[in-house]
C-alpha positions as CSV (number, residue, x, y, z in Angstrom):
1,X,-25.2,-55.2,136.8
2,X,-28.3,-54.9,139.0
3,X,-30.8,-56.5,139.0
4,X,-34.6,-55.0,139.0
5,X,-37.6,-56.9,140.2
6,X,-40.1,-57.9,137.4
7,X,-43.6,-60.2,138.1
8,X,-45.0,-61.8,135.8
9,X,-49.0,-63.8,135.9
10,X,-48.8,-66.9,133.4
11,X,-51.7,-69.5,133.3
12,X,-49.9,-73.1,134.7
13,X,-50.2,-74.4,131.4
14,X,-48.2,-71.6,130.0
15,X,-45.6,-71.2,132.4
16,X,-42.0,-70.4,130.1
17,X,-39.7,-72.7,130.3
18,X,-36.6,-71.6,132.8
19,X,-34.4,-73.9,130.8
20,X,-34.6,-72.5,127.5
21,X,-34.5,-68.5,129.0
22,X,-31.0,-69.6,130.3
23,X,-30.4,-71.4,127.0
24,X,-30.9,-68.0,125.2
25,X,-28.5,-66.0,127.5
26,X,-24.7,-65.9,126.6
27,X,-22.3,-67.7,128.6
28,X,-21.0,-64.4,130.0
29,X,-24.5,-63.5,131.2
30,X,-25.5,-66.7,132.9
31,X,-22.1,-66.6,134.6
32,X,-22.5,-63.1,135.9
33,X,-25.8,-64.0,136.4
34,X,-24.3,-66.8,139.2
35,X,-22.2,-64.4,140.5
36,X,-24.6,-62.0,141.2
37,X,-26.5,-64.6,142.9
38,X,-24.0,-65.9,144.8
39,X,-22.3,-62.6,146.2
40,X,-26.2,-61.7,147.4
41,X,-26.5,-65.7,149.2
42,X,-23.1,-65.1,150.9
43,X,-24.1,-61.2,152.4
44,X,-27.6,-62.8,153.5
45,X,-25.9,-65.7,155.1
46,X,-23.0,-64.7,156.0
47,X,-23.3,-61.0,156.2
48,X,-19.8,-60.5,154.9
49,X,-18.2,-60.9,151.5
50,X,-16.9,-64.5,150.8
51,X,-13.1,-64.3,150.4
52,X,-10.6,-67.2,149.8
53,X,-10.4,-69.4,153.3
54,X,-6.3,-70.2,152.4
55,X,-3.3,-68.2,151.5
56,X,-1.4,-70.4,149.0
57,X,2.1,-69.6,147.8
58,X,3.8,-70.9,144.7
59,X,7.3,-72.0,144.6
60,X,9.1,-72.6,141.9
61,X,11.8,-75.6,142.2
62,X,14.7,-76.7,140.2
């Protein structure tokens, strides 16, 4: 998903309401939405993609 740069002029007193856009997205697109979001913080940031910081191992016992 990319994401393309729109501008938009509103009056102050009819500004949309960011709550309800996000409201009418699906679940899936407001998470993907984060992602995005996130991924593009961490490489301005960071410059580098965020990876896990630990190496965890799972073992089983009897």
């Amino acid at each position: 998903m990319s994401i393309s740069k729109v501008i938009n002029k509103y009056k102050i007193n009819e500004q949309p309401n960011d709550f309800s856009f996000w409201q009418s997205k699906s679940y899936e697109e407001r998470l993907e939405a984060l992602e995005q979001i996130r991924k593009e913080y961490n490489s301005w940031r960071y410059n580098a993609e965020q990876g896990f910081q630990r190496v965890y191992r799972i073992v089983k016992r009897a």
